[in-house]
PDB file of N, H, CA, C and O in Angstrom:
ATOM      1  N   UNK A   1       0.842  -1.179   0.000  1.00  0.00           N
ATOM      2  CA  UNK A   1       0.000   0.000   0.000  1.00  0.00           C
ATOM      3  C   UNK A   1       0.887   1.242   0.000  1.00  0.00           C
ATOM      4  O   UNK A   1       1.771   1.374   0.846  1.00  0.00           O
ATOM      5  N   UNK A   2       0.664   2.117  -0.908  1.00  0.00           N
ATOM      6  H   UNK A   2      -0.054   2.010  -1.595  1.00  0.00           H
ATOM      7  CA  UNK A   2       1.395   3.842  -0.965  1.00  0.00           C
ATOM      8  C   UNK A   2       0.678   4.383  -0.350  1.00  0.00           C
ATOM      9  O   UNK A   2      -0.504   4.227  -0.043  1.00  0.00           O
ATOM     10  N   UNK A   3       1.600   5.230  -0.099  1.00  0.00           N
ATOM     11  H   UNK A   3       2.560   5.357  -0.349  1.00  0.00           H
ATOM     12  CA  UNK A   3       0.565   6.359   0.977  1.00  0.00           C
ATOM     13  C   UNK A   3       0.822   7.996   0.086  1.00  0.00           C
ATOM     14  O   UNK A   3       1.941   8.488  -0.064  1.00  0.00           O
ATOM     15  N   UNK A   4      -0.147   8.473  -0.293  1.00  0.00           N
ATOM     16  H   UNK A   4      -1.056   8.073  -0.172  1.00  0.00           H
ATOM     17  CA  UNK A   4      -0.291   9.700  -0.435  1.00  0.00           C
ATOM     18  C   UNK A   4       0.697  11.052   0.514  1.00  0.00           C
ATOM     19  O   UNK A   4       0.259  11.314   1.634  1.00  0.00           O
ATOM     20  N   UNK A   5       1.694  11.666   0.134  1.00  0.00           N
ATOM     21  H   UNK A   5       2.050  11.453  -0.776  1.00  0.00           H
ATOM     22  CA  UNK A   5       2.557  12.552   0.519  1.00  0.00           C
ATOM     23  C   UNK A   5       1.255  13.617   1.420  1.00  0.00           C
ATOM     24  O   UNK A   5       0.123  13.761   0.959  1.00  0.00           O
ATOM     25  N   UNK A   6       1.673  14.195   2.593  1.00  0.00           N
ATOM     26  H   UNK A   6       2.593  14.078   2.967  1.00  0.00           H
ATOM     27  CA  UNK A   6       0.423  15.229   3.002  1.00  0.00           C
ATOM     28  C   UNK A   6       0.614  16.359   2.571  1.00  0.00           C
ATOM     29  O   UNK A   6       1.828  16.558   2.625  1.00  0.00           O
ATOM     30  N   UNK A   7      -0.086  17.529   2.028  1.00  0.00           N
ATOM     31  H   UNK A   7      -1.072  17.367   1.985  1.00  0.00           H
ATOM     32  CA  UNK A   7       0.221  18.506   1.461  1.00  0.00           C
ATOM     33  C   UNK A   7       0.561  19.458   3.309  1.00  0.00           C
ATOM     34  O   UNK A   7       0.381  19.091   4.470  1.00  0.00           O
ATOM     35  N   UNK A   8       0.893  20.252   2.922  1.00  0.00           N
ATOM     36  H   UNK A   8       1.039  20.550   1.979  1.00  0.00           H
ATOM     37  CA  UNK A   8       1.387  21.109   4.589  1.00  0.00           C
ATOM     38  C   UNK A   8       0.085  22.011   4.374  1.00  0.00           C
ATOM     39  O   UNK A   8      -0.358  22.379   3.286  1.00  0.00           O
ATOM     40  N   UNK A   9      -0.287  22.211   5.281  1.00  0.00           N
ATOM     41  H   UNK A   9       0.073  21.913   6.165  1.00  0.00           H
ATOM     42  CA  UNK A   9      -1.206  23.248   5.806  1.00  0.00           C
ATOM     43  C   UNK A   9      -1.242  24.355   4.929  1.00  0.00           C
ATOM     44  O   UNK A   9      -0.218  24.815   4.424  1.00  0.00           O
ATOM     45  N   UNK A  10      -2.461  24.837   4.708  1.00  0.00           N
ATOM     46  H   UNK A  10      -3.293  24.464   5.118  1.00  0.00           H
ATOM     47  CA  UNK A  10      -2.467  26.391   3.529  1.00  0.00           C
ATOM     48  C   UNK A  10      -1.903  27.164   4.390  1.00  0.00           C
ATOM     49  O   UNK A  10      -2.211  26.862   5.543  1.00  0.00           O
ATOM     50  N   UNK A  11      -1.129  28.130   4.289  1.00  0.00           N
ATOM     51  H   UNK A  11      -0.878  28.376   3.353  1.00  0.00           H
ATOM     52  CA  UNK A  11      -0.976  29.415   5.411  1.00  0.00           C
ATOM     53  C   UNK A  11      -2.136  30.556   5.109  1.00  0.00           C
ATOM     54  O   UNK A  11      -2.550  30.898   4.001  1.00  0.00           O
ATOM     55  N   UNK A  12      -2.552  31.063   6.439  1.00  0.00           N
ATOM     56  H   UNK A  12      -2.216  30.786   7.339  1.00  0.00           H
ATOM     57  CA  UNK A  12      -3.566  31.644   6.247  1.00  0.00           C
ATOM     58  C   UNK A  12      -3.729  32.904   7.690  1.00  0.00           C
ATOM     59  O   UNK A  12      -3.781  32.604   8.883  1.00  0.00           O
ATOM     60  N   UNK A  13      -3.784  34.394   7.062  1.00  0.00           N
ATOM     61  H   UNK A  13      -3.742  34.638   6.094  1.00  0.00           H
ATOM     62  CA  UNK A  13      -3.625  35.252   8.146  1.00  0.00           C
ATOM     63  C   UNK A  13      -5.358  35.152   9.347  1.00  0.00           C
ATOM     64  O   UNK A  13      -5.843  35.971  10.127  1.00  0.00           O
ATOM     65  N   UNK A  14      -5.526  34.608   9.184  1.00  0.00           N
ATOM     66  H   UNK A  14      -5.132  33.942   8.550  1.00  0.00           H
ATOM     67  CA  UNK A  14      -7.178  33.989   9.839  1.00  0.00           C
ATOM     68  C   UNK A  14      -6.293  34.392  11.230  1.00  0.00           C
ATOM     69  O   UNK A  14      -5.122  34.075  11.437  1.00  0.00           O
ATOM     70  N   UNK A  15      -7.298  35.289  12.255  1.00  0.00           N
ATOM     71  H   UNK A  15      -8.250  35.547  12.087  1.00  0.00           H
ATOM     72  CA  UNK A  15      -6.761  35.172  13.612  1.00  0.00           C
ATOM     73  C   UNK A  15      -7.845  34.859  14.698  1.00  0.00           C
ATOM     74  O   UNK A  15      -7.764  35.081  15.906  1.00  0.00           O
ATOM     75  N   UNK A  16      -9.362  34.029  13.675  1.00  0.00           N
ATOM     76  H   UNK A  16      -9.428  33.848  12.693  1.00  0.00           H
ATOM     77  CA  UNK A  16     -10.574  34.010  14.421  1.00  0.00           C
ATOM     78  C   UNK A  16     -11.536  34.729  14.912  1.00  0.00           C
ATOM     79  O   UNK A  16     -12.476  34.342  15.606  1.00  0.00           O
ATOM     80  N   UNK A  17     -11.251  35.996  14.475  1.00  0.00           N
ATOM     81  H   UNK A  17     -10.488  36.310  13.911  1.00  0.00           H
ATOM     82  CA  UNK A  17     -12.028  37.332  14.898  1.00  0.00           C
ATOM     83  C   UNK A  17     -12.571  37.406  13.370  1.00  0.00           C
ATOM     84  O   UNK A  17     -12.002  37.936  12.416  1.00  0.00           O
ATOM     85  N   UNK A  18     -13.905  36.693  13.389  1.00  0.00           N
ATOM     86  H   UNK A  18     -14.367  36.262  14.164  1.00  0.00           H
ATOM     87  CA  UNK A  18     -14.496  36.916  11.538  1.00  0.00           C
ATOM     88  C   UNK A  18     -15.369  38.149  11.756  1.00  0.00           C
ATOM     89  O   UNK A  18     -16.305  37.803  12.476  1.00  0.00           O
ATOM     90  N   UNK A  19     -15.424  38.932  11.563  1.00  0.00           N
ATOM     91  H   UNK A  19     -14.664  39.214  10.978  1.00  0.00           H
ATOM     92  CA  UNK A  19     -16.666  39.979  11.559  1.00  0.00           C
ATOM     93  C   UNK A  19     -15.912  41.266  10.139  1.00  0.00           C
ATOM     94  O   UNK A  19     -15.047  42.141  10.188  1.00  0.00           O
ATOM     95  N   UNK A  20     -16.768  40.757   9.086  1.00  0.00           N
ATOM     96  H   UNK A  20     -17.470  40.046   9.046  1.00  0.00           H
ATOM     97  CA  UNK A  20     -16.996  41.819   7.726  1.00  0.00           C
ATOM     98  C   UNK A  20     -17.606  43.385   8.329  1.00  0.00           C
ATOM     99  O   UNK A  20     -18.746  43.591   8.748  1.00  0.00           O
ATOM    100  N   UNK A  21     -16.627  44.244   8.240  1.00  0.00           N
ATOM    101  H   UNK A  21     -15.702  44.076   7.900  1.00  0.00           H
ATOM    102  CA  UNK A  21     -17.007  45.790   8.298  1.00  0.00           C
ATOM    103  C   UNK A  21     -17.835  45.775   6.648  1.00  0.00           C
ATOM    104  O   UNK A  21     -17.224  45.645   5.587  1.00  0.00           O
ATOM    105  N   UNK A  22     -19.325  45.939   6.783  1.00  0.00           N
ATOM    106  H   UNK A  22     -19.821  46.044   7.645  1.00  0.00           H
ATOM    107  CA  UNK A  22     -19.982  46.382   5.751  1.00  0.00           C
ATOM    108  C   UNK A  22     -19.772  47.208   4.444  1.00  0.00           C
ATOM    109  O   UNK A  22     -20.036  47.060   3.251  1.00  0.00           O
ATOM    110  N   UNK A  23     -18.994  48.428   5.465  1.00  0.00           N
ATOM    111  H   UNK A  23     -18.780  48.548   6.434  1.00  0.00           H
ATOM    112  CA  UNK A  23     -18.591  49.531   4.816  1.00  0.00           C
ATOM    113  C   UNK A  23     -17.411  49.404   4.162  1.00  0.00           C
ATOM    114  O   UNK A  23     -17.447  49.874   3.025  1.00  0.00           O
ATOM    115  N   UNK A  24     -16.097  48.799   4.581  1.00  0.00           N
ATOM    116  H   UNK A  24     -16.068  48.417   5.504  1.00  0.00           H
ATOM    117  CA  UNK A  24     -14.965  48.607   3.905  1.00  0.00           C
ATOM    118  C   UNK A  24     -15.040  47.285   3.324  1.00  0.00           C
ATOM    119  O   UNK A  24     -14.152  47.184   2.478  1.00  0.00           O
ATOM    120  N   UNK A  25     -15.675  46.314   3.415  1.00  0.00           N
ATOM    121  H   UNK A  25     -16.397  46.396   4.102  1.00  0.00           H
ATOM    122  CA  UNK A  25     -15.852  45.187   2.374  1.00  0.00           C
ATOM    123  C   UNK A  25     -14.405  44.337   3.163  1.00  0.00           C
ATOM    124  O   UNK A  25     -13.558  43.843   2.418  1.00  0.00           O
ATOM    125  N   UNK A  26     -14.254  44.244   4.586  1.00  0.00           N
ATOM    126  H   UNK A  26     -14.942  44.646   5.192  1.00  0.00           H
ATOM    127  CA  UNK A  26     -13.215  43.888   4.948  1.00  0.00           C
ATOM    128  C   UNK A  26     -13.352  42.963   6.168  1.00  0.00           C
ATOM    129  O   UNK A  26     -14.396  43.085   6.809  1.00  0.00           O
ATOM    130  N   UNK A  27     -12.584  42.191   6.523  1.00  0.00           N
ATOM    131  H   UNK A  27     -11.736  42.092   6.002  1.00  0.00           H
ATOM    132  CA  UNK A  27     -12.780  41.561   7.724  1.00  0.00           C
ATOM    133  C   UNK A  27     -12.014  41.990   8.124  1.00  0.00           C
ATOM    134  O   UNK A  27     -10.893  42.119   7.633  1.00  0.00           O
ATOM    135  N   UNK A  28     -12.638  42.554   9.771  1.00  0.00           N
ATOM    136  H   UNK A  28     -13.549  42.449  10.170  1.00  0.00           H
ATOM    137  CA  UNK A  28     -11.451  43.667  10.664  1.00  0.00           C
ATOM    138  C   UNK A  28     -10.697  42.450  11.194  1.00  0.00           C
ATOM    139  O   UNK A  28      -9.950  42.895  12.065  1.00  0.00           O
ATOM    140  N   UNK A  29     -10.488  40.820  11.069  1.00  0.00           N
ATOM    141  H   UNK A  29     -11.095  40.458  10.361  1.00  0.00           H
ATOM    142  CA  UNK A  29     -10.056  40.221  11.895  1.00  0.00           C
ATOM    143  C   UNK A  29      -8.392  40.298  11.238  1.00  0.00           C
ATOM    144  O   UNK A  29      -7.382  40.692  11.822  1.00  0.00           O
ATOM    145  N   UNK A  30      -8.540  39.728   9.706  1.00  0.00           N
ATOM    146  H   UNK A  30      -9.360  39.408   9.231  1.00  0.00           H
ATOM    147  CA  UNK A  30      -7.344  39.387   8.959  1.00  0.00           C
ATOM    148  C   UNK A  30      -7.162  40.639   7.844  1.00  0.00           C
ATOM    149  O   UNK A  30      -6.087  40.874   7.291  1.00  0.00           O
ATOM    150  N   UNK A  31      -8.426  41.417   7.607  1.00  0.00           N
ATOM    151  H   UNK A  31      -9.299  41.226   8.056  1.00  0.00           H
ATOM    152  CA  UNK A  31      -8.265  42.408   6.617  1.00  0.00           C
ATOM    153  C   UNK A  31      -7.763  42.007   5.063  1.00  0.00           C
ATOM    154  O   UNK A  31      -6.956  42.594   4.343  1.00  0.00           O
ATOM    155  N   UNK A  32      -8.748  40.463   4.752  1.00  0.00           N
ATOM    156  H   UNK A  32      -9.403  39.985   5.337  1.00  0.00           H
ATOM    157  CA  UNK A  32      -8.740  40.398   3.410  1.00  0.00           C
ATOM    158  C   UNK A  32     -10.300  40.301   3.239  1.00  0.00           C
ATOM    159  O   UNK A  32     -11.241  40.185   4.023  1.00  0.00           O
ATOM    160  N   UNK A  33     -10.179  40.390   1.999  1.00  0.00           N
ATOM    161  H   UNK A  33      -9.414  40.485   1.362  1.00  0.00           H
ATOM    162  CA  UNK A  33     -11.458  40.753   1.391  1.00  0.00           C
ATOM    163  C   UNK A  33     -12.748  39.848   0.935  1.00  0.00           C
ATOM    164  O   UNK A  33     -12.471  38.841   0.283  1.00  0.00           O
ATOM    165  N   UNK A  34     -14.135  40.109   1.214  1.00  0.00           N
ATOM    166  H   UNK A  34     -14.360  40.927   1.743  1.00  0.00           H
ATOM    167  CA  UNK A  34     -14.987  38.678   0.850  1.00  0.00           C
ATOM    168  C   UNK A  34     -14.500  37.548   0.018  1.00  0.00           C
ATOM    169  O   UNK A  34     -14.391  36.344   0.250  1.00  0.00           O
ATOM    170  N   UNK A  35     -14.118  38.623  -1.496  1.00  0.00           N
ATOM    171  H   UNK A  35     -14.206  39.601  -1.684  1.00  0.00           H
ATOM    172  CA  UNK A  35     -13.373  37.803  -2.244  1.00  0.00           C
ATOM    173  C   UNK A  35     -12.280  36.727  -1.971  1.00  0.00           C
ATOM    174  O   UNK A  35     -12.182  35.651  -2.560  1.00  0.00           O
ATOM    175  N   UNK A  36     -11.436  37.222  -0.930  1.00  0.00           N
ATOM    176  H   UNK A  36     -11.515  38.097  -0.452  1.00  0.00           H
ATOM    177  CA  UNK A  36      -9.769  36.864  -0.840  1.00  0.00           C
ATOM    178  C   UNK A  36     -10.994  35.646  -0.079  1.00  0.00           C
ATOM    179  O   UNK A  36     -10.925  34.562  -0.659  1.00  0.00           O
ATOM    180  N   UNK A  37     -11.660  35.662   0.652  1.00  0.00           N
ATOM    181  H   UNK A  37     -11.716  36.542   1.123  1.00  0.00           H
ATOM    182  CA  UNK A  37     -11.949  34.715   2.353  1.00  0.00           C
ATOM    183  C   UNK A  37     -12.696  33.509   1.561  1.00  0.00           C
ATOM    184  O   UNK A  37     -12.504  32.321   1.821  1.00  0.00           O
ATOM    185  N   UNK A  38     -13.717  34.066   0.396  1.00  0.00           N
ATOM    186  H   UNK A  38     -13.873  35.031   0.185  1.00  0.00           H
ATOM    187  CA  UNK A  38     -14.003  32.916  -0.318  1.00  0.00           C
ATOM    188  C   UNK A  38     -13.458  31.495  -1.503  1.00  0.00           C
ATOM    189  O   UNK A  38     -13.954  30.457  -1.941  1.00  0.00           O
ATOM    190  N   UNK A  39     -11.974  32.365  -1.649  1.00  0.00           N
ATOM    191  H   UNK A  39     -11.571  33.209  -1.293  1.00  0.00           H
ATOM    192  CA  UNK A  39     -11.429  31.924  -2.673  1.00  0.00           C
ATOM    193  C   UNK A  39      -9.818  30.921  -2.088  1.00  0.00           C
ATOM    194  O   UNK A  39      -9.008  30.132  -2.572  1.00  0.00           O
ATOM    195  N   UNK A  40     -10.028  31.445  -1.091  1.00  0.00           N
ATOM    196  H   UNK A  40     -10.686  32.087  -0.697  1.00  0.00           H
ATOM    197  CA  UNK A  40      -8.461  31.560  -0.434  1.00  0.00           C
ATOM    198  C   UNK A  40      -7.572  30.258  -0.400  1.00  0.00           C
ATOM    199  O   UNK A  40      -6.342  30.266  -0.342  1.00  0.00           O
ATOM    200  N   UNK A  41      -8.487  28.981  -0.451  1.00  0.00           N
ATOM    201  H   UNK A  41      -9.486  28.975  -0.499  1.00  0.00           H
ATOM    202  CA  UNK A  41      -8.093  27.607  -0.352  1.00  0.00           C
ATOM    203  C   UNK A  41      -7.849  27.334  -1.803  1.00  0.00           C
ATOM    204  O   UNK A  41      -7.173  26.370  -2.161  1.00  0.00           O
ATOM    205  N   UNK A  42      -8.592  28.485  -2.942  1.00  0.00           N
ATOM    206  H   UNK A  42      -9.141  29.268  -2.651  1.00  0.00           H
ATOM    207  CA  UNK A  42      -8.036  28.111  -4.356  1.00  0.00           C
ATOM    208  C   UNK A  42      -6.814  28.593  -4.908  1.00  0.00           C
ATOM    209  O   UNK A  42      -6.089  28.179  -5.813  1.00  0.00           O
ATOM    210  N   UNK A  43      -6.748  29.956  -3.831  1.00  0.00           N
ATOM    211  H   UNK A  43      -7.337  30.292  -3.096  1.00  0.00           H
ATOM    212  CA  UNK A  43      -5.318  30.573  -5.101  1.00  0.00           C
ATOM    213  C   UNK A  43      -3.847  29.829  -4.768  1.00  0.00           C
ATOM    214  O   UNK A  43      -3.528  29.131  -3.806  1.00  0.00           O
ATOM    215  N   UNK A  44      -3.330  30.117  -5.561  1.00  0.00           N
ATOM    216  H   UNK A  44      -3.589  30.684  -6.343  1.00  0.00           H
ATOM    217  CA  UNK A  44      -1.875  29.763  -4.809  1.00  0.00           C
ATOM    218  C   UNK A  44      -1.281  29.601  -4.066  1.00  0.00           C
ATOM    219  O   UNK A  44      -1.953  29.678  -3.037  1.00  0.00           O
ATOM    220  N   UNK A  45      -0.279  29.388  -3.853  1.00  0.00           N
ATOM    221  H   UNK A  45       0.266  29.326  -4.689  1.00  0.00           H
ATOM    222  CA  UNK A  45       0.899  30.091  -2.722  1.00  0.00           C
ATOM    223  C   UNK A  45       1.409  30.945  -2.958  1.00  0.00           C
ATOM    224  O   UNK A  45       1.604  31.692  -2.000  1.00  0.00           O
ATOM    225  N   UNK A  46       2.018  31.462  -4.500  1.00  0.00           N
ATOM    226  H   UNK A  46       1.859  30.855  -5.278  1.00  0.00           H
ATOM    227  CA  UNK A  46       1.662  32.687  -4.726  1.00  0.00           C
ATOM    228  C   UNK A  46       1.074  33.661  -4.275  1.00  0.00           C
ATOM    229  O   UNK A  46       1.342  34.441  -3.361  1.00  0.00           O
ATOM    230  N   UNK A  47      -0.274  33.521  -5.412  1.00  0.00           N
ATOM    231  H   UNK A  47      -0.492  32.887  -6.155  1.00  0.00           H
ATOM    232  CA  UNK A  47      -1.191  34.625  -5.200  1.00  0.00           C
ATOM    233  C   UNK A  47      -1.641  34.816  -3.452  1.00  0.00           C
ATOM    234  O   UNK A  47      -1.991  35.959  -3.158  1.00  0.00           O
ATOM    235  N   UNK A  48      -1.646  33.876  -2.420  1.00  0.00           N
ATOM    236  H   UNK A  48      -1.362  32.948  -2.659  1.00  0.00           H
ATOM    237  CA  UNK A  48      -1.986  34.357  -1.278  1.00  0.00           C
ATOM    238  C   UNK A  48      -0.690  34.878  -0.604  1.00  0.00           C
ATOM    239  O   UNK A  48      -0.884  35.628   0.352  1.00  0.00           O
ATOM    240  N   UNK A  49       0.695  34.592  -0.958  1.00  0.00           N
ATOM    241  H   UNK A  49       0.852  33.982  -1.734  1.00  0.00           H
ATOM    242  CA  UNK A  49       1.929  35.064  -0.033  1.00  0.00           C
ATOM    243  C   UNK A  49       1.653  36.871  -0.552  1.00  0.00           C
ATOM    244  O   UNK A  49       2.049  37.816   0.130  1.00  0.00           O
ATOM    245  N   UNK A  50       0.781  37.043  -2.096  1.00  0.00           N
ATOM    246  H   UNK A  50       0.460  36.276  -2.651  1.00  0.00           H
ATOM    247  CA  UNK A  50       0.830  38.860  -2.330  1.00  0.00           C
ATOM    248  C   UNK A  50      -0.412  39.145  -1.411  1.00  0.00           C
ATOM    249  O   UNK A  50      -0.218  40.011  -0.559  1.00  0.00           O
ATOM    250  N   UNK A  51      -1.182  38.785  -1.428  1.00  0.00           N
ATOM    251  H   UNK A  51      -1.340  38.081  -2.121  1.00  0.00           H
ATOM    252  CA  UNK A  51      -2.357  39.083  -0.485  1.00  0.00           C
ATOM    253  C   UNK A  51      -2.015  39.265   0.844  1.00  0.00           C
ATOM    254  O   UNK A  51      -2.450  40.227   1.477  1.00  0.00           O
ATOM    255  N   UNK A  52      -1.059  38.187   1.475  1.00  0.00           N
ATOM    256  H   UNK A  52      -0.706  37.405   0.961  1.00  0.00           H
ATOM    257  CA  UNK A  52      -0.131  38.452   2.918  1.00  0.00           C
ATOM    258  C   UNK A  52       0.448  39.654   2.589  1.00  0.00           C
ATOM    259  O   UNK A  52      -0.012  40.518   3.336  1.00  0.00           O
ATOM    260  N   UNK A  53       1.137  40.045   1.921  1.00  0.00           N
ATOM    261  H   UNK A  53       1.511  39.343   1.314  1.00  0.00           H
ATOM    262  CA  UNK A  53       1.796  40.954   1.795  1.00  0.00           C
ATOM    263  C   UNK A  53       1.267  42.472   1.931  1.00  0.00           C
ATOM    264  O   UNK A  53       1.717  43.502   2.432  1.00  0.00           O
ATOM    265  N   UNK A  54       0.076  42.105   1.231  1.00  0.00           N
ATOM    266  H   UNK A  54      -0.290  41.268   0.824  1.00  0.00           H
ATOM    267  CA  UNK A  54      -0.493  43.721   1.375  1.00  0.00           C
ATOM    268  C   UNK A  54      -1.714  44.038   2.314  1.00  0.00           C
ATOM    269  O   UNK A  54      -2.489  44.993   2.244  1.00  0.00           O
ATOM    270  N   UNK A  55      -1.683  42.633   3.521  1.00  0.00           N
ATOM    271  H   UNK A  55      -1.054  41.857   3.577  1.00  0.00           H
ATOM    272  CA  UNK A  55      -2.894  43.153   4.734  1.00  0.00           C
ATOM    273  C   UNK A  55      -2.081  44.063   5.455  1.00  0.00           C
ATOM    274  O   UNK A  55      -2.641  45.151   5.594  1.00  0.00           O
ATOM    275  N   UNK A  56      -0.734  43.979   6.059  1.00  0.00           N
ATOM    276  H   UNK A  56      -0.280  43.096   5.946  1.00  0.00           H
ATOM    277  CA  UNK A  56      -0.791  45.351   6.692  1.00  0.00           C
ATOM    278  C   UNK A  56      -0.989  46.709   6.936  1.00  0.00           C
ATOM    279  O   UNK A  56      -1.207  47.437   7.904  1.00  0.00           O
ATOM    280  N   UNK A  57      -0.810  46.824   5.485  1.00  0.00           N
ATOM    281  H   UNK A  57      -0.633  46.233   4.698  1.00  0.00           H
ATOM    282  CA  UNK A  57      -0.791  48.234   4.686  1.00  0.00           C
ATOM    283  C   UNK A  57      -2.804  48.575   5.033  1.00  0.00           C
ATOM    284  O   UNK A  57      -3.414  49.463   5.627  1.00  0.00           O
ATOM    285  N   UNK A  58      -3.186  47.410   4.333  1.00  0.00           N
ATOM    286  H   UNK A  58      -2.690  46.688   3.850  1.00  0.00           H
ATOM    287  CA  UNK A  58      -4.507  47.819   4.753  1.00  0.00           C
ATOM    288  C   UNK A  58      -5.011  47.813   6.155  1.00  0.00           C
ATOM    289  O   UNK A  58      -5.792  48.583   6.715  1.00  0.00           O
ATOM    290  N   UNK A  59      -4.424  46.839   6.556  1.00  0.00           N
ATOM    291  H   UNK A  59      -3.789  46.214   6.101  1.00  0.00           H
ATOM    292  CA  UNK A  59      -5.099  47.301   8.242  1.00  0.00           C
ATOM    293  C   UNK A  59      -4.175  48.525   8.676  1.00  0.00           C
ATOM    294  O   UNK A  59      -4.676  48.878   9.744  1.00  0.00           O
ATOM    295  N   UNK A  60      -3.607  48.962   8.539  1.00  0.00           N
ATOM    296  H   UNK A  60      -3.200  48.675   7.672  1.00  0.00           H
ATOM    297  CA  UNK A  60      -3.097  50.460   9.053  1.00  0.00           C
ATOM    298  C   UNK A  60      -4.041  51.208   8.210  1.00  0.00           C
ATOM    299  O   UNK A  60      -4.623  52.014   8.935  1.00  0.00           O
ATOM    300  N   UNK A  61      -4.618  51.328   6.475  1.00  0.00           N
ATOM    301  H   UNK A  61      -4.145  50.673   5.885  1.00  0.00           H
ATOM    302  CA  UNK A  61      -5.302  52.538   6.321  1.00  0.00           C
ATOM    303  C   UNK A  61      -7.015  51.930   7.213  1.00  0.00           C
ATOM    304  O   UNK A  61      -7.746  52.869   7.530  1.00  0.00           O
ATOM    305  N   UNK A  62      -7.334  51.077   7.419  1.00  0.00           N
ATOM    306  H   UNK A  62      -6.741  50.315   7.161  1.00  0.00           H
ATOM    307  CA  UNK A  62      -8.447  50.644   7.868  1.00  0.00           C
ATOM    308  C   UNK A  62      -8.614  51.403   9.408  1.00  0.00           C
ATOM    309  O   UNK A  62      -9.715  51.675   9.886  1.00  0.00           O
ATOM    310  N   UNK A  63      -7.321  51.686  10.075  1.00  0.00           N
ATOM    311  H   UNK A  63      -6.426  51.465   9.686  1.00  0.00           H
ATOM    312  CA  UNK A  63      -7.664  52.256  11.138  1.00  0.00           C
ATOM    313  C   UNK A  63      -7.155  53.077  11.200  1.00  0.00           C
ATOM    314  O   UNK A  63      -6.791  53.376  12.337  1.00  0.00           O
ATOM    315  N   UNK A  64      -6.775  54.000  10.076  1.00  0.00           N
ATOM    316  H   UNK A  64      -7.071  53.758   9.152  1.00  0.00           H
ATOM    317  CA  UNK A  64      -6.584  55.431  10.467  1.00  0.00           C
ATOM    318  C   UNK A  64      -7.435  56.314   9.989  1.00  0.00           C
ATOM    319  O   UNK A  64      -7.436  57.529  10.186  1.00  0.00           O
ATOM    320  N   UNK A  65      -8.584  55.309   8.983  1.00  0.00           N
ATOM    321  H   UNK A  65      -8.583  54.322   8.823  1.00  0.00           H
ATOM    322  CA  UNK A  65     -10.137  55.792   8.569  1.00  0.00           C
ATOM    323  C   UNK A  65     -10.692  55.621   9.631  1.00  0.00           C
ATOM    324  O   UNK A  65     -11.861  55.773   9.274  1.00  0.00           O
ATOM    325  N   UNK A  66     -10.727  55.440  10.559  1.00  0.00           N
ATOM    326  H   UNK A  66      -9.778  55.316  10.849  1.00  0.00           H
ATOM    327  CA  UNK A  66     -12.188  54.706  11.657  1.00  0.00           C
ATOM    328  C   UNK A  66     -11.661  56.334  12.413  1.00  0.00           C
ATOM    329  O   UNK A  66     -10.571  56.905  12.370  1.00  0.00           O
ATOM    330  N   UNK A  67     -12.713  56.643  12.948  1.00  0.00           N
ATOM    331  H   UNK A  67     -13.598  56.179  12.983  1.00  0.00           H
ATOM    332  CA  UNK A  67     -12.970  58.130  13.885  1.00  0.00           C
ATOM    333  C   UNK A  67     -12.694  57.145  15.174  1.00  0.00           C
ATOM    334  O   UNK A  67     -12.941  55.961  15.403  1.00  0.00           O
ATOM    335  N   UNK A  68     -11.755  58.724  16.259  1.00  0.00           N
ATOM    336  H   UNK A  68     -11.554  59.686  16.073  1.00  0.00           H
ATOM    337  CA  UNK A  68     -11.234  58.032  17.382  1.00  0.00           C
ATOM    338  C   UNK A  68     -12.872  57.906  18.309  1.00  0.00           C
ATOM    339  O   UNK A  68     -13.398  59.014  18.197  1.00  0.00           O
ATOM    340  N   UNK A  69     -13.464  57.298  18.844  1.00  0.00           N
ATOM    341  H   UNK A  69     -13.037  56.398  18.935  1.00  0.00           H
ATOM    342  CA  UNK A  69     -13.591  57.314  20.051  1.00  0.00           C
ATOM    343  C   UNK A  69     -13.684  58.029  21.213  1.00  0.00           C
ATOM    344  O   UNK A  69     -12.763  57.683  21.952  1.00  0.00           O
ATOM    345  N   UNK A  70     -14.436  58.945  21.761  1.00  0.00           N
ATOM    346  H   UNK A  70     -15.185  59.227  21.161  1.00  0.00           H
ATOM    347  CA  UNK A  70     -14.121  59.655  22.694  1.00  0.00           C
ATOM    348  C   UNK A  70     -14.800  58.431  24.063  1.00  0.00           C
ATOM    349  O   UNK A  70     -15.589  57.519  23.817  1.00  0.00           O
ATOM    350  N   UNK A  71     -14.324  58.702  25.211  1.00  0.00           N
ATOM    351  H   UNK A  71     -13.683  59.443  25.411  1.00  0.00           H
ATOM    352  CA  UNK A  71     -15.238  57.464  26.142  1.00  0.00           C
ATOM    353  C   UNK A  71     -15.188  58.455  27.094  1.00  0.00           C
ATOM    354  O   UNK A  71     -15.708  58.278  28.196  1.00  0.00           O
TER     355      UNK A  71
END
């Protein structure tokens, strides 16, 4: 009997906090996009290491759009 090689785990910026901001079309958890969250097990390793690449950028403009808070 062969045994099938295991593929390694997708990498994935998922940090369990799912909640889509309506308005930015974003999940404030990982800050990719409906698109990116539905597709994400299809694209590459590629195409998701550029998508890694450019959540920070967006979660920094994501919260320097949001109004502070006064409490």
């Amino acid at each position: 009997m062969t045994s099938t090689p295991l593929k390694p785990p997708i990498r994935t910026p998922c940090v369990q906090v799912c909640f889509v901001d309506p308005k930015a079309q974003l999940c404030v958890g990982c800050f990719r996009t409906m698109e990116e969250l539905g597709r994400w097990t299809r694209y590459s390793d590629a195409e998701r290491e550029t998508i890694m690449t450019a959540l920070p950028e967006r979660e920094a403009a994501y919260k320097a759009a949001k109004p502070v808070q006064q409490g």
